[in-house]
C-alpha positions in Angstrom: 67.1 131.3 265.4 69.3 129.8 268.3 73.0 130.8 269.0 75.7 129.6 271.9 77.8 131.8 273.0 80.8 130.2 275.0 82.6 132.5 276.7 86.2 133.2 278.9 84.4 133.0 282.4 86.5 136.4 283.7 85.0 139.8 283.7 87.1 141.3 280.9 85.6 138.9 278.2 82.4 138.9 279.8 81.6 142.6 279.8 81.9 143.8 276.4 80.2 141.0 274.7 76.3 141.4 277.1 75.4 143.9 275.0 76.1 142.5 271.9 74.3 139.6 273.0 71.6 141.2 274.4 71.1 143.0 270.8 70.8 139.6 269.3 67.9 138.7 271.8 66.0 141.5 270.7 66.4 141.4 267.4 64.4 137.5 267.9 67.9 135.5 268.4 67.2 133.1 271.4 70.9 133.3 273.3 72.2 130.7 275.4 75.4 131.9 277.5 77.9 129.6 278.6 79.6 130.7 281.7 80.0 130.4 285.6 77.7 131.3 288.7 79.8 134.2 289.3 78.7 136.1 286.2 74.6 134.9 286.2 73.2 137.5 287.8 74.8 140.0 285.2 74.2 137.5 281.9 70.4 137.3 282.9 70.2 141.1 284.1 70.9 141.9 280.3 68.1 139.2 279.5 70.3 136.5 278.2 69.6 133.2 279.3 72.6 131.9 281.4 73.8 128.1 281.2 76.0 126.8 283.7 79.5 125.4 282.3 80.3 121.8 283.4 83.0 120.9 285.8 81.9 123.0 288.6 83.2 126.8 289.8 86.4 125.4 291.1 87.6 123.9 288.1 87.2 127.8 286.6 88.9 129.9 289.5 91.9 127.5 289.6 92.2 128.0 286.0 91.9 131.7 286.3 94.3 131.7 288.5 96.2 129.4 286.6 96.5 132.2 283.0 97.3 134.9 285.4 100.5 132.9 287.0 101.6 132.0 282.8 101.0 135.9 282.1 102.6 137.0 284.7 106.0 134.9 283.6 105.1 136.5 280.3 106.4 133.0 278.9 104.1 131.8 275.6 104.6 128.5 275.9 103.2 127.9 279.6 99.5 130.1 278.6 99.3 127.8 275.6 99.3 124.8 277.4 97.2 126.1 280.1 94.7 126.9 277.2 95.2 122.9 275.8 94.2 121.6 279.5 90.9 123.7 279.3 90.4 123.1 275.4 90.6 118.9 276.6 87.8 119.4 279.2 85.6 121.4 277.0 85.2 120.1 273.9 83.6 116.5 274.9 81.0 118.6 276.6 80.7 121.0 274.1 80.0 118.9 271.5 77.4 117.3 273.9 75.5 120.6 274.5 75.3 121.0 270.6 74.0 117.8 269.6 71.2 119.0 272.3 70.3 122.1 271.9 71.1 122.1 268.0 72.1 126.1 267.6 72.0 127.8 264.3 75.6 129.3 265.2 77.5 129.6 268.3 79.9 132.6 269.4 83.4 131.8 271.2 86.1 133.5 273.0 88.7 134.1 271.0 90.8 132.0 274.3 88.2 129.4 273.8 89.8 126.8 271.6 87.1 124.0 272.5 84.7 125.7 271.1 86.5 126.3 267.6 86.7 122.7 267.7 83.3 121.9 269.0 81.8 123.7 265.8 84.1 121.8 263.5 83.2 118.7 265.1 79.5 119.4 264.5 79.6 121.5 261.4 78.3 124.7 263.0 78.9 127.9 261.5 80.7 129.7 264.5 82.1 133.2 265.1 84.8 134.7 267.0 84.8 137.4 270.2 88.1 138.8 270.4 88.1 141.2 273.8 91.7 141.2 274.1 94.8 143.2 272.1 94.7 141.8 268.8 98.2 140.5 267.8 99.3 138.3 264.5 103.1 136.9 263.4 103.4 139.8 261.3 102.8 142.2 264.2 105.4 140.3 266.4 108.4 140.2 263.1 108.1 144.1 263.4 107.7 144.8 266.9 110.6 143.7 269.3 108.9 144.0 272.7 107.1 141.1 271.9 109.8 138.6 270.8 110.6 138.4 274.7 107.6 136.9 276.0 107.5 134.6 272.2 110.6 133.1 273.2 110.5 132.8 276.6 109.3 129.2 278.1 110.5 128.2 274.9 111.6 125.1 276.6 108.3 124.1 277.7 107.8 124.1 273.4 108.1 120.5 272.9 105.4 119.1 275.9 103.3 121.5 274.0 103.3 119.8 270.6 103.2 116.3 272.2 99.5 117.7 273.9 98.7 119.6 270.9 99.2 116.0 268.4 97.1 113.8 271.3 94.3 116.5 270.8 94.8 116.2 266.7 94.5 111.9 267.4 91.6 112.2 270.0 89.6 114.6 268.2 90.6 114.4 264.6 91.3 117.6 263.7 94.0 119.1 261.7 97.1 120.3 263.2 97.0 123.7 261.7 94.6 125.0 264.3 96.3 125.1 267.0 99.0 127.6 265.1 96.0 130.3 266.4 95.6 129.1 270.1 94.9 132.5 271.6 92.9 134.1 268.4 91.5 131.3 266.8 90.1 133.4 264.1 86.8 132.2 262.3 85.4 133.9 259.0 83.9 136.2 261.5 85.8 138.1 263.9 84.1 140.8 266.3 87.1 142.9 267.9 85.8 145.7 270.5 87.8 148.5 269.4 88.3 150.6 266.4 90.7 150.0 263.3 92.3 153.2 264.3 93.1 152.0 268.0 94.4 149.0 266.5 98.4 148.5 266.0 99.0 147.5 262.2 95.7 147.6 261.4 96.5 147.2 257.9 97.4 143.5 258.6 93.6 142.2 259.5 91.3 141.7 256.6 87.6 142.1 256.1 87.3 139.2 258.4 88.0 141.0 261.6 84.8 143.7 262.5 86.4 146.4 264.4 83.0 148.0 266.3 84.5 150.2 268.8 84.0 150.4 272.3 80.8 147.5 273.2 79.5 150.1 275.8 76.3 149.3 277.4 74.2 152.5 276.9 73.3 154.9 273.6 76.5 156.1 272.7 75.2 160.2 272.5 77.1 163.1 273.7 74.2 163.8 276.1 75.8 161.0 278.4 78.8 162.7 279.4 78.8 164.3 282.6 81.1 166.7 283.7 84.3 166.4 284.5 85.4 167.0 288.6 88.8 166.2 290.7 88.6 162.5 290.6 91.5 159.9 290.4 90.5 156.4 289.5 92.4 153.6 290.2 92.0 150.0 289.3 94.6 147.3 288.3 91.1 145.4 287.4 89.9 141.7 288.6 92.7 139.7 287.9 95.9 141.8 288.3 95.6 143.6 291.6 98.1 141.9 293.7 101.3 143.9 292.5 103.3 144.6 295.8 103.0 147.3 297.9 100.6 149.3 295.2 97.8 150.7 297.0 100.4 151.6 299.7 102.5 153.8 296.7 99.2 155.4 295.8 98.7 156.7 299.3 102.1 158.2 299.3 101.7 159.4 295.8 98.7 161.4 295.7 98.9 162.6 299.1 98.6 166.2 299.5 96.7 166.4 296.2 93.7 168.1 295.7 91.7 165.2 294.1 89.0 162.9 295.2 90.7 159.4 294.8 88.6 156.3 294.3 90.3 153.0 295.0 88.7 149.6 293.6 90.5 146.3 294.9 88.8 144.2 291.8 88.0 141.3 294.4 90.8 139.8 295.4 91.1 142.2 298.8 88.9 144.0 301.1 89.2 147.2 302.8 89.7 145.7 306.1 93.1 144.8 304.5 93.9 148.4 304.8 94.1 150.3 308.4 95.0 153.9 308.0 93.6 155.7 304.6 94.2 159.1 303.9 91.1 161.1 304.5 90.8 161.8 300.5 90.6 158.4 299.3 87.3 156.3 298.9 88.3 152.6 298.9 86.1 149.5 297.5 86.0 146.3 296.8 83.7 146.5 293.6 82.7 149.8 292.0 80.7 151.1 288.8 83.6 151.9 286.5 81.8 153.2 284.0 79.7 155.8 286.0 83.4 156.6 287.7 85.0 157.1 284.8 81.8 159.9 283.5 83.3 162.2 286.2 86.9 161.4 286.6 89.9 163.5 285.1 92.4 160.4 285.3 92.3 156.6 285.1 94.9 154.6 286.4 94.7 151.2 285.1 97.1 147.7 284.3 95.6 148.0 280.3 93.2 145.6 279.6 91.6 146.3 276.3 88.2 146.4 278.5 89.3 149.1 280.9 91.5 151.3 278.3 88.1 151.4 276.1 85.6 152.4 278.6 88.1 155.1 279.9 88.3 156.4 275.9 85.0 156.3 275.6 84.3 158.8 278.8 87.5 160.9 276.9 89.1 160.1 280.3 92.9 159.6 279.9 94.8 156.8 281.2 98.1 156.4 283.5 98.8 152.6 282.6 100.9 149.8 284.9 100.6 146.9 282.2 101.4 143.2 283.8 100.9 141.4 280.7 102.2 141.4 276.5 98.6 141.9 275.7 98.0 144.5 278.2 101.3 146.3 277.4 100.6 146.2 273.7 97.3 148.5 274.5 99.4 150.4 276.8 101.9 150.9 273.8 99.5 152.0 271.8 97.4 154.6 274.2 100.6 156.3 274.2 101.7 156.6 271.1 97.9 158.1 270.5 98.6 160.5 272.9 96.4 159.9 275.5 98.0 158.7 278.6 101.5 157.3 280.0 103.2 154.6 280.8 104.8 153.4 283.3 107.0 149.7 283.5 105.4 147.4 286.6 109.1 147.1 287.8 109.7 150.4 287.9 106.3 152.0 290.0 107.2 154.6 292.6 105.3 157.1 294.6 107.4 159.7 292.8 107.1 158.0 289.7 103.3 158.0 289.4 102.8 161.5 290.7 104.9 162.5 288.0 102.9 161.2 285.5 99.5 161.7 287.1 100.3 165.5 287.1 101.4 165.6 283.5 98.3 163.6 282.4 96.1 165.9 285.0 97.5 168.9 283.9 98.6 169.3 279.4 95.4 169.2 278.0 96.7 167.2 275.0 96.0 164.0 276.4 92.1 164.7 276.7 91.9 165.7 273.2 93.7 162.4 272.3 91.0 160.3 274.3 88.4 162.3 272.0 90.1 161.5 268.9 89.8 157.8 270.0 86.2 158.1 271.8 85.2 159.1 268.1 86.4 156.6 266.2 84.7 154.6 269.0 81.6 155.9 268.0 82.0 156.0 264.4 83.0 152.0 264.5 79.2 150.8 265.3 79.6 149.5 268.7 77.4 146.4 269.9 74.6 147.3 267.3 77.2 146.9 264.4 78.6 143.8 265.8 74.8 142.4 265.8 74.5 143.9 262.1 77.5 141.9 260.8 76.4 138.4 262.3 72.9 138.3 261.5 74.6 139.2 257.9 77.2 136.8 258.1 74.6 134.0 258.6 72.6 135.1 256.2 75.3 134.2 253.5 75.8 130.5 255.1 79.6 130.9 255.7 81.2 128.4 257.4 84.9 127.9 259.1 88.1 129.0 257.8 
């Protein structure tokens, strides 16, 4: 059996989905992994055969940069038509690298509307990767912080239907799909997290497989190290450039009695920083996960990657969210009791201390992250995601 998987190329989609993969290829699945150079040596490092998307790097990184400038407006509009300029590029291609390698199935991004259409186009029987905050119209009718970022760019609403209906004539598909531009939910929906972690869980059927946390390792208690004076910090790989951040961590946590690890996810180097207090440990790229075994507080921007792997090591969270998606987890760590937030606008040395403390020091907040780590564990993780699409080809079920 062959299967495709076509992926977001940015480290928060990548992550969760290698070991899912990876249990595919073991179970006799041959995997073919769409992505960019950036992300081969950790595709093939889990075994997966890596295949170079088309257009070149550049083409990627510009539209990375490109989602993070329409997320940061928190305007709808402008991310959907960001999406339709990728989704026009992909799909000729796609379709080109099906009709060649003839798959049995193929996998996509939940962002990756060419490849919804790609498997229409060629009548393969495809399945969804959601690795972001999973959000419907229902959710958004009862929960007001989201109608802001709905309505805003609403303006921008009418170039989108005028590239949405060329796609419809180009392609010939129906114009219903693009209703779902940043789910596009197939029969099969793998979401890495639990229904219990999920707002309004009650709203997603049997189609969506909630596994938990996708963690890379067996998921026993015996990994668990202990616990020791550790602050982690990390506004991830895309969202590191808030102003004058790192420079309100120095004054917050100065004086404190904890070991504080800085990672710059990238975008800046430690060379961009001349005077650090003698107590923080700055990097470019870390381990998170072997970080977040020792560390008594995360400090994160939300991503639904980060927030899980910092449940899962029962490691509670301080979160500065700079997107819906990433507020909505944000949102919803709170309200479970096991961390704070804090509004981007509003970040200030004394701020964050606050809340640091009150994380670091009301032990409430651990016991919430264990609440969540178990129903982490009792979702299936990565071998229950492999479980339900070797099952859900078994039954020959095609698209919605």
């Amino acid at each position: 059996m062959r299967g495709l998987f076509f992926s977001l190329p940015v480290w928060g989609h990548t992550l969760p989905t290698l070991p899912v993969c990876r249990e595919l290829t073991r179970r006799g699945v041959e995997m073919i992994y769409y992505s960019t150079d950036k992300f081969r040596k950790v595709i093939e490092g889990h075994g997966i055969a890596f295949k170079r998307y088309p257009y070149g790097n550049d083409f990627y990184s510009a539209l990375e940069d490109k989602l993070v400038q329409c997320l940061r407006s928190r305007g709808l509009t402008d991310f959907w038509l960001a999406i339709l300029e990728y989704t026009e590029k992909f799909i000729t291609s796609g379709i080109e690298d099906i009709e060649k390698t003839k798959p049995d199935f193929l996998i996509h991004d939940a962002m990756v509307l060419g490849g919804k259409i790609a498997a229409l186009k060629t009548n393969t029987p495809a399945i969804c990767s959601v690795p972001i905050g999973l959000m419907n119209g229902r959710m958004t009718l009862r929960t007001p912080y989201l109608w802001k970022f709905t309505l805003k760019g609403a303006s921008q609403f009418g170039k989108y239907i005028n590239v949405a209906r060329r796609l419809c004539k180009t392609f010939g598909v129906r114009k219903s799909i693009f209703k779902d531009i940043i789910y596009n939910r197939e029969k099969l929906n793998i979401v890495y997290t639990s229904r219990y972690f999920q707002p309004f869980e009650r709203f997603f059927g049997e189609e969506y497989k909630f596994i938990g946390a996708s963690i890379d390792e067996e998921q026993e208690e015996g990994n668990r190290e202990a616990k020791e004076n550790i602050i982690y910090i990390s506004l991830g790989t895309l969202f590191d450039r808030l102003d004058n951040f790192f420079e309100i961590c120095f004054e917050a946590f100065k004086g404190m009695d904890y070991h504080v690890i800085l990672s710059l996810g990238g975008r800046l180097t430690q060379t961009h920083f001349t005077h650090l207090p003698s107590h923080f440990q700055v990097e470019t790229f870390v381990d998170q996960k072997a970080i977040l075994k020792r560390a008594k507080l995360f400090i994160t921007h939300g991503g639904l990657n980060s927030v899980s792997e910092g449940m899962y090591y029962q490691t509670p969270l301080v979160m500065i969210p700079s997107t819906l998606e990433q507020e909505l987890n944000a949102r919803r760590v709170e309200r479970l009791g096991a961390g704070i937030m804090i509004d981007r606008s509003a970040v200030t040395p004394q701020i964050l201390a606050m809340a640091a403390k009150k994380v670091l020091h009301e032990g409430a907040y651990v016991s919430s992250a264990e609440k969540i780590r178990q129903s982490f564990l009792t979702s299936g993780g990565y071998r229950k995601a492999a479980d339900e699409i070797l099952s859900f080809l078994n039954k020959g079920v095609m698209h919605p």
